[in-house]
C-alpha positions, 0 to 999 in steps of 0.5 A: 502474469505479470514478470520482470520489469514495468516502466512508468513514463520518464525522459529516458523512457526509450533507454529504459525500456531498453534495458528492461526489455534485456533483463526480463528476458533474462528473468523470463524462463527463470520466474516462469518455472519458479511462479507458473500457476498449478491448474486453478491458481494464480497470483494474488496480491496479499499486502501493498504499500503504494509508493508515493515520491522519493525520502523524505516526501511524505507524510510519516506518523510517529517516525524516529529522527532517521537522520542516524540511519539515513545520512541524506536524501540524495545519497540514501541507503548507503551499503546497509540492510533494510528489515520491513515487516509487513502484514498478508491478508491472504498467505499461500505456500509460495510468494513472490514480492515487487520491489520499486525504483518508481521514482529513483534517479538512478539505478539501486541495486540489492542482494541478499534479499530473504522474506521469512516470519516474524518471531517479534520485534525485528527477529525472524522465526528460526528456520522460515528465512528463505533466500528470494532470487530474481531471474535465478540471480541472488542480486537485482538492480532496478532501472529509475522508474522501474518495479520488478518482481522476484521469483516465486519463493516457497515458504516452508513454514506454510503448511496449509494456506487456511491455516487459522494461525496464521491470520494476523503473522506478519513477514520479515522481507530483508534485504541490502542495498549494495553502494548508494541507492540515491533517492529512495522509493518509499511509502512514509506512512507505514504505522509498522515499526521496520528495521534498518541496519546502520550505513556502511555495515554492509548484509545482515539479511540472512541474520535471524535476530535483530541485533544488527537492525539498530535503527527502527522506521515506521515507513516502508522503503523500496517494497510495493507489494506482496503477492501470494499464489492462491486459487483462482476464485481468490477475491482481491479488494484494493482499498483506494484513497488518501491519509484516512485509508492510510491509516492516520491516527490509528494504532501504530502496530495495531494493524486498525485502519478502516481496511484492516478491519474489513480484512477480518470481517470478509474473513470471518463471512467468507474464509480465508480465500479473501485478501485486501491491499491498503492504496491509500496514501496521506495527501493525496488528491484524485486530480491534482497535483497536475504535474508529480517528479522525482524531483519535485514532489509533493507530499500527498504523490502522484493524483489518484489519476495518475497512479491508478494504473501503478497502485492498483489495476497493475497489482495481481489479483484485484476483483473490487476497489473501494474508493475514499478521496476529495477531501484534499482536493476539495481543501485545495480549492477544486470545485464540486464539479472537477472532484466529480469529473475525476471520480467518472474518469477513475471509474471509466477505467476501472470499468475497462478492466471489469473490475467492480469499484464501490464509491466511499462517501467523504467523512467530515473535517469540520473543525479541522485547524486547516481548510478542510474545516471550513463551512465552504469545503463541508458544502462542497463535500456534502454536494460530493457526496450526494453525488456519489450516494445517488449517480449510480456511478458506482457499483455500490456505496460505503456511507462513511459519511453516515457511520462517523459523524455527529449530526448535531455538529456536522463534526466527527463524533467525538468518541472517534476523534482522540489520536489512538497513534501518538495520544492526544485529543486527535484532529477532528479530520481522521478518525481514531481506531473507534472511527475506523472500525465504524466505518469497515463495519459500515460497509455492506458485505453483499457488495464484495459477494465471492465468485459464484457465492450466493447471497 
């Protein structure tokens, strides 16, 4: 079980370390009544956004100009009310949810936070908009470098947890940022309108219409991760990589991306006791960049190396991993061989944690206006992926290569290049919605069998 607060390595480390300790032992008795698992239960993780840097690093898609919402980077939300809408893949009558500070300069402190369903737009159902509590305190304040998760909150407006109406219903999380937060923890490409009040207009949290929500946002702030209690045979698929797990050139709302689609094909096979968690994140690399901060980031975050720990074995629940990374490595002028080295290191300690990883061929950029489109990459991909089709380094393979490209070309098929998120004739790199539901479709089911299902 996993309360209060995590720490991920800084400088002020031991100090840190220190506080947190004090504080989850604050929180420790509080969470345990609220969250212990009944006999045959435990927590899930129902929806994820890894966070990969601090506002504006990052590489949004469709963003409005925020600069209204947000008046700077250093300062951040300045006493004003956050509503991010989020989609579980797997609901439960009781959730609880993990807020990060991963890579704030400062402490940020909340209150008001409340979770409840999404009516339409930024409103709330009437009736669902639940207070969440932290150690019993209706406040938080989370160190630099820290995640924290809230108590467990019971939704009244989940009667059955296999409730068929409920697939697809997204969750209201709401909550005020008290003073300057300075430096926000964020996931920039969300592909999901949010809603954010006005600086200096102070809670609207508890507020169920979304008049006092002037502003919308198609990133994700300050949240990571929703989890959901549910039974202990609960399958958690975390699907790991970069901008095409992210979701890039999908439907914006559409909930389209190539794990969304998996989400609805495990539920119609297996019912509804299935989640999958998006990890992805747009740029980012498996080994590189080799040094990340705060302060000087990159766009793409932290190598899959280095936040593997914090985006996916860390998250409750995780049972397999799909993995889909290289092509920014490889574009970055890493050989064949180091992009290799990294997918062994990965998987070495996934094994370590006996969690089943199913290796994702790398799909084509040819023709792409930028390195990933040049010959010397597509070789270079084409020798990763044959690595990854016949080491037997992974617990299974997703051919994503195969389900998308043009053999006559070597190029994305055409029908899955327009741009479904902003129109236009798309980049010849990410596919669109069609590409994206090829490649889920091409991901063979009796690799992500269930505990104790027969095939």
């Amino acid at each position: 079980m996993n309360y209060g607060y995590k720490f991920l390595p800084n400088k002020n480390f031991s100090l840190i370390l220190l506080i947190g300790c004090l504080m989850a032992s604050i929180n420790m008795l509080g969470n345990m009544l609220g969250s212990a698992s009944a006999q045959g239960q435990k927590w899930a993780s129902a929806w994820a956004a890894s966070a990969h840097g601090p506002y504006p690093s990052g590489n949004a898609s469709a963003q409005p100009v925020l600069d209204f919402a947000i008046e700077s980077a250093e300062t951040g939300a300045n006493d004003q009310s956050f509503r991010l809408i989020v989609r579980p893949t797997l609901w439960g009558k009781r959730v609880r949810l993990r807020f990060s500070n991963a890579f704030g300069t400062r402490a940020v402190a909340f209150d008001d936070v409340f979770v409840g369903l999404q009516s339409s737009a930024g409103n709330v159902a009437t009736g669902t908009n639940s207070r969440v509590m932290f150690g019993g305190k209706r406040s938080l304040t989370i160190p630099p470098g820290a995640v924290a998760y809230s108590d467990a909150v019971n939704l009244s407006f989940v009667k059955n947890a296999d409730d068929a109406l409920l697939a697809g219903r997204k969750l209201a999380v709401s909550f005020h940022v008290v003073g300057n937060s300075g430096p926000m923890t964020w996931h920039a490409k969300a592909l999901q309108t949010s809603y954010l009040s006005a600086p200096r207009t102070g809670s609207h949290s508890r507020e169920t219409n979304d008049s006092s929500f002037t502003f919308t946002t198609t990133s994700w702030f300050f949240l990571d991760a929703v989890e959901m209690m549910a039974p202990a045979n609960t399958m958690v698929v975390a699907c790991f990589g970069d901008s095409i797990t992210d979701g890039t050139l999908s439907t914006l709302n559409g909930d389209d991306r190539w794990p969304d689609v998996l989400a609805q094909r495990l539920r119609a096979a297996y019912g509804s006791r299935v989640s999958v968690i998006n990890a992805g994140i747009g740029g980012n690399q498996i080994i590189g960049p080799a040094k990340y901060s705060a302060t000087a980031p990159v766009p793409g975050g932290p190598s899959a190396l280095d936040r593997l720990e914090r985006d996916v074995l860390s998250l409750s629940g995780v049972t397999h991993i799909i993995w889909l990374e290289g092509i920014n490595d490889l574009s970055r002028g890493a050989s064949a061989e180091a992009v290799i080295a990294g997918m062994q290191e990965v998987v070495k300690r996934v094994r370590a944690r006996k969690i089943k990883i199913i290796g994702a061929t790398i799909t084509s950029g040819v023709g792409y206006n930028g390195p990933a489109g040049t010959a010397e990459v597509n070789e270079r991909r084409q020798t990763v992926n044959q690595f990854i089709r016949t080491s037997g380094l992974f617990d299974g393979v997703a051919d994503f290569d195969a389900a998308t490209i043009d053999a006559k070309t070597g190029a994305l098929r055409a029908a899955f290049q327009p741009n479904s998120t902003v129109g236009g004739a798309g980049d010849k790199l990410h596919p669109n919605r069609a590409g994206y539901q090829a490649m889920a479709n091409a991901i063979d089911l009796k690799l992500l069998l269930p505990t104790g299902r027969k095939k």
